[in-house]
C-alpha positions, 0 to 999 in steps of 0.5 A, a space after each residue: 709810523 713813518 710808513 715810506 718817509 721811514 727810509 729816506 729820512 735814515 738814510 738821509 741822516 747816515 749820508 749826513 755826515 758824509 755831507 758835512 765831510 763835503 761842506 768842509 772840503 768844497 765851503 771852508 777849504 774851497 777845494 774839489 776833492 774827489 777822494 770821497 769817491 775811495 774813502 766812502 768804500 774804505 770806510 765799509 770795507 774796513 767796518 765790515 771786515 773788522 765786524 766779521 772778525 768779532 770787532 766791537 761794531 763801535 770800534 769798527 766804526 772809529 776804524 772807519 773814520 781813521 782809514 778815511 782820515 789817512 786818505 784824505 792826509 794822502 790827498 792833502 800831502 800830493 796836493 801841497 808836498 808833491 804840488 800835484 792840482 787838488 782835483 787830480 791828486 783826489 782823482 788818483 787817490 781815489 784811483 788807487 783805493 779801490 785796490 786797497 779796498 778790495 784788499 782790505 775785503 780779502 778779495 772779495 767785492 761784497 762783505 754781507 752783514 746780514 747775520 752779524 751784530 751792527 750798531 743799528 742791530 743793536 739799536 733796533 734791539 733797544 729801541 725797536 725796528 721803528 725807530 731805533 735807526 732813526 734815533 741812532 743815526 740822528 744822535 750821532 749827526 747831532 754829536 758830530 754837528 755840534 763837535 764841528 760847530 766848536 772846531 771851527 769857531 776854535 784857533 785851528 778852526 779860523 785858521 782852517 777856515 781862513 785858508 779856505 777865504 784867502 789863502 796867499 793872505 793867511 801864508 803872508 802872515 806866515 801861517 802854515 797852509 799846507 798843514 791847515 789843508 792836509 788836515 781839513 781834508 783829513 778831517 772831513 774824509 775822515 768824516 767821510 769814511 765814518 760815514 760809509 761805515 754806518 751806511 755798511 751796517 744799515 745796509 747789510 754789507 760793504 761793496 766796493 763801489 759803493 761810493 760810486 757818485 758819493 761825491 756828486 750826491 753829497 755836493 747836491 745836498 750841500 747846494 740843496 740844503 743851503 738854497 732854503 735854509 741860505 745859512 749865515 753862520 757855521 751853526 746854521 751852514 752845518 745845519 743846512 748841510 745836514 737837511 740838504 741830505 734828508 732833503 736829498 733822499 725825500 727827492 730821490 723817494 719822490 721821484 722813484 715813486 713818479 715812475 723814474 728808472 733807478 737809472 734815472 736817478 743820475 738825471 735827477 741829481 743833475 737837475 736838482 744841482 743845476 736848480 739849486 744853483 740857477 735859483 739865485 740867477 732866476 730870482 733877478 728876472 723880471 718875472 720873478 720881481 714882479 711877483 716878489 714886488 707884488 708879495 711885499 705890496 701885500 705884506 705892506 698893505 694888509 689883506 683887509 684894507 686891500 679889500 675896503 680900498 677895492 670896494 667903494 660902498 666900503 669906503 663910502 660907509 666907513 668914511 659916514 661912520 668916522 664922521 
């Protein structure tokens, strides 16, 4: 029924909650972690290696996020412990997963998981090939949506927040910061490594540089989501964070169906970043007011009484019909 927007909205929800993982690193801590890179790889390699061994794909899924979550409390440890800068410390965390991942994978570079039970297997089976995926993924997003919407509306959730804001303010009142910080960037690693579990299972197989550019893409769909949807509270900054992904596969769709290369996609995450974000600087130029004056002249004055005053044989009959 979904025909060729069937794949794009799939896996716009299974990369959905690597985005959430994003929007708390980069929104509510403020800070650029490029560990996503290694986690989302770690997170396949150990879902896919604990299924071939006769793993409940559930609980290789849960794996998943729990190896995630350890890399992101290494990168939050250098980061806060060590004193290492927040980019580098991602950057050599990430650096150093790829060893781990291809240990993880005995070896190997790719786990295939064609003939094995996953979670969308499972799901196709009950709720059959069309719709099974879609279901599945978009269940698990909404879950995970609103179990972040209530953290971080909870104390732990402020803090975490709060030390995103204004961290010398939060430290001045003698709150602990470098466990808020190695805690947020477990969480949404942790996020992070879930996330390239199920996309393992959707795929059919773990590779090792699978989370190549992850971080990027995930930025675009945070920035994407939040350009048209410009949220106001946590409910709707997760909300846009989750539609900005699905937004973000629709584009790439759209553009290998233009007659773009699979080469090009790089481009065209660089042009929608750099869209999504000149478009609050475009809106104040004097093309762009103009034609916004002009919509609220005509929201002001509606469509009918523009067009009476713009005729004078309209005007002059209707005045004689009043009198």
């Amino acid at each position: 029924m979904l025909g060729i927007w069937q794949a794009p909205l799939e896996q716009g929800l299974a990369y959905g909650i690597l985005v959430l993982g994003v929007y708390l690193t980069f929104r509510t801590l403020n800070h650029p972690d490029l560990t996503i890179d290694g986690s989302f790889p770690l997170g396949a390699a150990i879902a896919a290696s604990a299924i071939i061994k006769g793993i409940h794909p559930l609980f290789a899924t849960l794996l998943g996020f729990v190896g995630g979550f350890v890399a992101g409390m290494v990168t939050g440890i250098l980061n806060t412990k060590l004193k290492i800068s927040g980019l580098l410390a991602g950057i050599l965390t990430m650096t150093g997963l790829y060893s781990v991942n291809l240990r993880i994978m005995g070896g190997r570079s790719n786990i295939p998981l064609i003939r094995e039970t996953t979670l969308v297997t499972m799901a196709q089976d009950t709720m059959g090939m069309a719709w099974g995926t879609v279901v599945l993924f978009a269940l698990i997003v909404a879950f995970i949506k609103l179990v972040l919407d209530y953290f971080l509306h909870t104390e732990m959730g402020l803090g975490l927040r709060a030390c995103g804001d204004n961290e010398k303010m939060i430290k001045a009142l003698g709150v602990d910061t470098d466990f808020y910080r190695i805690f947020g960037l477990a969480m949404a690693n942790g996020l992070v490594g879930m996330a390239g579990s199920l996309v393992a299972q959707y795929q059919g197989f773990a590779d090792v540089g699978m989370g190549i550019g992850t971080a990027v893409a995930g930025l675009a769909s945070v920035i994407l989501g939040e350009a048209i949807l410009r949220p106001k509270t946590i409910f709707t900054a997760t909300l846009s964070a989750v539609f900005g992904s699905v937004l973000y596969r629709f584009t790439i769709t759209l553009a290998l169906r233009a007659g773009f290369a699979a080469t090009d996609l790089r481009l065209v995450t660089a042009v929608l970043v750099i869209v999504a974000l000149a478009l609050p600087k475009l809106k104040e130029t004097k093309l762009a007011k103009k034609v916004f004056d002009i919509k609220k002249q005509a929201e002001v004055q509606p469509a009918e009484v523009v067009r009476r005053e713009a005729n004078p044989i309209t005007t002059l009959v209707t005045s004689l019909i009043r009198k």
